[in-house]
DOPAKOL-252002 format. One record per atom (N, C-alpha, C, CB): residue in one letter; chain; atom name; x, y, z. Coordinates in nm, 2 decimals, padded with zeros to 4 digits. Glycine has a CB too. Layout:
<atoms>
('A','A','CA',(X,Y,Z)) ...
</atoms>
This chain:
<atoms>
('X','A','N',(00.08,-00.12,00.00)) ('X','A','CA',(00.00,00.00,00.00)) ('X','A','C',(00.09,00.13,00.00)) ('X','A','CB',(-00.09,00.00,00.12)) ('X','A','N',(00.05,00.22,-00.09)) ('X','A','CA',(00.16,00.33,-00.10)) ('X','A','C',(00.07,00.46,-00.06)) ('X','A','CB',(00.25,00.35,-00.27)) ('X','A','N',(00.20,00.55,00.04)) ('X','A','CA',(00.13,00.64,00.18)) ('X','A','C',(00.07,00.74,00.06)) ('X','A','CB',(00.26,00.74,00.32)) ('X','A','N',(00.03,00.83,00.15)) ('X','A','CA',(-00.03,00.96,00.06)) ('X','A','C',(00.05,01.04,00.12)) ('X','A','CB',(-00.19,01.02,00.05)) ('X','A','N',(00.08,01.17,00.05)) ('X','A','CA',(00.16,01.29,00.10)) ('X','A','C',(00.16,01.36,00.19)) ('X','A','CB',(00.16,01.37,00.05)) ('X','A','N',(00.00,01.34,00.24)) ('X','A','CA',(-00.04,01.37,00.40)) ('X','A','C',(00.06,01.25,00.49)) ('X','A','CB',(-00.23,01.33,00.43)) ('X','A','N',(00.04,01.15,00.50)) ('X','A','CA',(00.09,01.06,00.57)) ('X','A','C',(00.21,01.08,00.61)) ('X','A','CB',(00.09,00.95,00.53)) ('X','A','N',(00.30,01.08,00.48)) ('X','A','CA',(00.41,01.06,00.48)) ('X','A','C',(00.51,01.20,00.55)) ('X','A','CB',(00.42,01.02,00.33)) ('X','A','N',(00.35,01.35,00.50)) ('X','A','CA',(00.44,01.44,00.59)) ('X','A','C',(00.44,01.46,00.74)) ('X','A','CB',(00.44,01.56,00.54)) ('X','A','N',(00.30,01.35,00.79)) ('X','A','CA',(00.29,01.33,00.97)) ('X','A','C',(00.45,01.24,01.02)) ('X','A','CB',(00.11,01.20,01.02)) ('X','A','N',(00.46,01.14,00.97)) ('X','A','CA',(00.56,01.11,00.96)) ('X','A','C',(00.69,01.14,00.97)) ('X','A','CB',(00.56,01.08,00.91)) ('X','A','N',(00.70,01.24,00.90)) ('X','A','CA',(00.85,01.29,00.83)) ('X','A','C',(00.84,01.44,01.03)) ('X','A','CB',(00.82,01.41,00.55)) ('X','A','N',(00.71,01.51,00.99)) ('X','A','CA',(00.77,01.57,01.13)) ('X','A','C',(00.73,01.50,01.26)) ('X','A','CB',(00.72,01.72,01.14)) ('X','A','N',(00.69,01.37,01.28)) ('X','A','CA',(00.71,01.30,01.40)) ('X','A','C',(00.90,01.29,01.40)) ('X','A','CB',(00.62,01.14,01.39)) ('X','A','N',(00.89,01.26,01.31)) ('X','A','CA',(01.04,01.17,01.29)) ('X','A','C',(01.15,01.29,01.38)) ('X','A','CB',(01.09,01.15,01.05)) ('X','A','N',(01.10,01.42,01.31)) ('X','A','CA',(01.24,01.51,01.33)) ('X','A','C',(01.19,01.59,01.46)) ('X','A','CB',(01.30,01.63,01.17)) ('X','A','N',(01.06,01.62,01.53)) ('X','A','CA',(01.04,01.71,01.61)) ('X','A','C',(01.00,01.59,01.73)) ('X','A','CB',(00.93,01.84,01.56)) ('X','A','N',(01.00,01.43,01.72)) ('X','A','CA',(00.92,01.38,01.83)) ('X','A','C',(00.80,01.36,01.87)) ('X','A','CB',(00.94,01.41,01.89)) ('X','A','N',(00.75,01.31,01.97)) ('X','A','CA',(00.62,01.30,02.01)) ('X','A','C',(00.56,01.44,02.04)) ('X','A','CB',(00.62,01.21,02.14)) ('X','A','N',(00.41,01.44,01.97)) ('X','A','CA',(00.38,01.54,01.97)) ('X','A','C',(00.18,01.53,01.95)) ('X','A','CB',(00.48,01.62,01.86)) ('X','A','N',(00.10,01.64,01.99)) ('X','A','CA',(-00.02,01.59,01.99)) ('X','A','C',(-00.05,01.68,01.82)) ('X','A','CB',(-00.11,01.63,02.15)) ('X','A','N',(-00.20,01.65,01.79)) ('X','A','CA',(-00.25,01.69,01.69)) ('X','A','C',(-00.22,01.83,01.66)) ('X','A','CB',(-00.37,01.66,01.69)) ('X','A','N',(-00.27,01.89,01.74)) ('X','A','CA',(-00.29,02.04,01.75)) ('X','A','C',(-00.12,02.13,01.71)) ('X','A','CB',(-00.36,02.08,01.93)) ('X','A','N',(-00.04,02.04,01.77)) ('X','A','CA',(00.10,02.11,01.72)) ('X','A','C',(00.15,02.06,01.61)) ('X','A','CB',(00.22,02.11,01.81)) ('X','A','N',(00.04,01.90,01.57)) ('X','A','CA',(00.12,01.86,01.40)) ('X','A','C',(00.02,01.92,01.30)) ('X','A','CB',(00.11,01.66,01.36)) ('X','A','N',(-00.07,02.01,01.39)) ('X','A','CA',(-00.14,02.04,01.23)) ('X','A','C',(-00.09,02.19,01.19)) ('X','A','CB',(-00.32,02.02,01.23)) ('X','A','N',(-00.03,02.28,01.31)) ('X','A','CA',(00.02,02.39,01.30)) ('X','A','C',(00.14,02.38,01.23)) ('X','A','CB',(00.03,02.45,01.42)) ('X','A','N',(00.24,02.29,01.29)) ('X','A','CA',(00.35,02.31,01.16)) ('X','A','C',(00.33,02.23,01.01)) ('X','A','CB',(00.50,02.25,01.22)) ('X','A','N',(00.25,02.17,01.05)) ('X','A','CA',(00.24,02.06,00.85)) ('X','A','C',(00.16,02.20,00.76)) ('X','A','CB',(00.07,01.84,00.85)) ('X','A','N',(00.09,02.27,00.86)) ('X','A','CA',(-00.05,02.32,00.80)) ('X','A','C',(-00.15,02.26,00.77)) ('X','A','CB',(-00.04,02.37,00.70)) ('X','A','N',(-00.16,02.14,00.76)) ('X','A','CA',(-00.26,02.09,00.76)) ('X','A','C',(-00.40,02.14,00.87)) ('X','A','CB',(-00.22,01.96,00.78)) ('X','A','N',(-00.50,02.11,00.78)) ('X','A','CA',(-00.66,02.10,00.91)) ('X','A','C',(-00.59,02.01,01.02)) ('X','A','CB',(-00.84,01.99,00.84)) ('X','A','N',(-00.68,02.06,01.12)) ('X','A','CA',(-00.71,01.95,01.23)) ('X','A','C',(-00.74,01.86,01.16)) ('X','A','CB',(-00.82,01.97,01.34)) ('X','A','N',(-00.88,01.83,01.11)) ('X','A','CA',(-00.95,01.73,01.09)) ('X','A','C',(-00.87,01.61,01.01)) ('X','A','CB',(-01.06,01.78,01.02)) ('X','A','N',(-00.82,01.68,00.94)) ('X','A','CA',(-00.69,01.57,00.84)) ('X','A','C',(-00.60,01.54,00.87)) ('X','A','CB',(-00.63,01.58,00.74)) ('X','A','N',(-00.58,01.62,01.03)) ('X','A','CA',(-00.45,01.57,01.05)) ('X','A','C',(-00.52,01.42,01.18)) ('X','A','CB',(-00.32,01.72,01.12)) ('X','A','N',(-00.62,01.46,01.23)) ('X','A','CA',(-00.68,01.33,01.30)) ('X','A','C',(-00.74,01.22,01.17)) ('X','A','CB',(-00.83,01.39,01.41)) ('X','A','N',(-00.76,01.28,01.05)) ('X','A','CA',(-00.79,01.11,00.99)) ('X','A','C',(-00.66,01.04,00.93)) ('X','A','CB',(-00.91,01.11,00.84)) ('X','A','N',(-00.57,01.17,00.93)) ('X','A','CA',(-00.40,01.08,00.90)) ('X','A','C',(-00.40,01.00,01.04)) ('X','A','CB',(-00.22,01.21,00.89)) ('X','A','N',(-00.39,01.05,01.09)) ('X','A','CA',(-00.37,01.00,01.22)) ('X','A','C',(-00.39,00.86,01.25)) ('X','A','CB',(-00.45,01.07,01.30)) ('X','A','N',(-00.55,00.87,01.23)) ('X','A','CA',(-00.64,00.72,01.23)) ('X','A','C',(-00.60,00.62,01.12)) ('X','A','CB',(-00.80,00.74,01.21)) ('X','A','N',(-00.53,00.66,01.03)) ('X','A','CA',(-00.47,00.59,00.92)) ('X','A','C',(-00.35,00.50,00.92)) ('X','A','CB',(-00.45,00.68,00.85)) ('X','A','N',(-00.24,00.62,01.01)) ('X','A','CA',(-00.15,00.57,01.02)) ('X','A','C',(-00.18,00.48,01.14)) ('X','A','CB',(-00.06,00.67,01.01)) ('X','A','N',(-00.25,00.51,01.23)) ('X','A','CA',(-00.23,00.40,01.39)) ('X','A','C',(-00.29,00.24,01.29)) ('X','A','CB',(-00.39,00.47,01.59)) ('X','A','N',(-00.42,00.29,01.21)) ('X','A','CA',(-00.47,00.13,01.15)) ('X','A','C',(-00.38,00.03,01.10)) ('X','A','CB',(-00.57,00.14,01.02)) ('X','A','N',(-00.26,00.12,01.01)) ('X','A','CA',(-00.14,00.05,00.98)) ('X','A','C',(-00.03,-00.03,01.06)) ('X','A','CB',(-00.08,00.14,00.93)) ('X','A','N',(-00.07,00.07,01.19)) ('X','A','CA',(00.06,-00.03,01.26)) ('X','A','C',(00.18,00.10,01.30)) ('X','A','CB',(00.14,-00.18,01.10)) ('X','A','N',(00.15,00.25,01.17)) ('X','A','CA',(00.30,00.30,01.17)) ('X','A','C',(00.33,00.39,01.32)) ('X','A','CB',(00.33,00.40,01.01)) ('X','A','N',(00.23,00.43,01.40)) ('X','A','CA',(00.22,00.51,01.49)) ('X','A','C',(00.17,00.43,01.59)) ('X','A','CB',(00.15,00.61,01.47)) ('X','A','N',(00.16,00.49,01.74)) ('X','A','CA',(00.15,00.44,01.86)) ('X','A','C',(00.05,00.55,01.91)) ('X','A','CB',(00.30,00.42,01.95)) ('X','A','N',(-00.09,00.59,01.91)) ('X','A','CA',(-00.12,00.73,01.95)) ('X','A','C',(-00.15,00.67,02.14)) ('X','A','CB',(-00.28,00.81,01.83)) ('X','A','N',(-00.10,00.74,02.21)) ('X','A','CA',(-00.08,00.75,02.32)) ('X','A','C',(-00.17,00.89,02.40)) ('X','A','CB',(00.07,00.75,02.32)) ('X','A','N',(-00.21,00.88,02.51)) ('X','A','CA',(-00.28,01.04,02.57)) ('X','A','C',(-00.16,01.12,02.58)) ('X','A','CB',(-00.36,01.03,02.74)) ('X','A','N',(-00.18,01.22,02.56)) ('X','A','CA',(-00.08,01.35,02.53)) ('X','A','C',(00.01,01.36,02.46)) ('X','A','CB',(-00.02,01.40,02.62)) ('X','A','N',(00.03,01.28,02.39)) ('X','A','CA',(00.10,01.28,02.24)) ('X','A','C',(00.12,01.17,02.17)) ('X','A','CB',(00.23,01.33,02.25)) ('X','A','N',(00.18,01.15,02.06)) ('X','A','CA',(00.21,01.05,01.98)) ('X','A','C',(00.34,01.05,01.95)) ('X','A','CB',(00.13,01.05,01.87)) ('X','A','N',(00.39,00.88,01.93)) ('X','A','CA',(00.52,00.85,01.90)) ('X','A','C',(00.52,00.75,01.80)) ('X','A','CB',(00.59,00.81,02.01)) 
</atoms>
């Protein structure tokens, strides 16, 4: 299955800024909230994320 550009850029700033909650991944990606919670839900269905209370790793 190949990511979408969204995914791949939740990813890319987990990777370099760390655990972090929605509201500060959607301020630096720019992304919506809303897309950045259905990336979200996308990526945890995969397996690629861990979403945890108060942030994600």
């Amino acid at each position: 299955m190949q990511m979408t550009a969204e995914e791949l850029t939740v990813l890319l700033i987990l990777k370099k800024y760390g655990r972090m909650g929605r509201y500060s991944l959607s301020a630096i990606s720019g992304m919506g909230e809303g897309v950045v919670r259905r990336v979200l839900s996308e990526l945890k269905g995969q397996g690629a994320i861990r979403v945890m209370r108060g942030g994600l790793n």
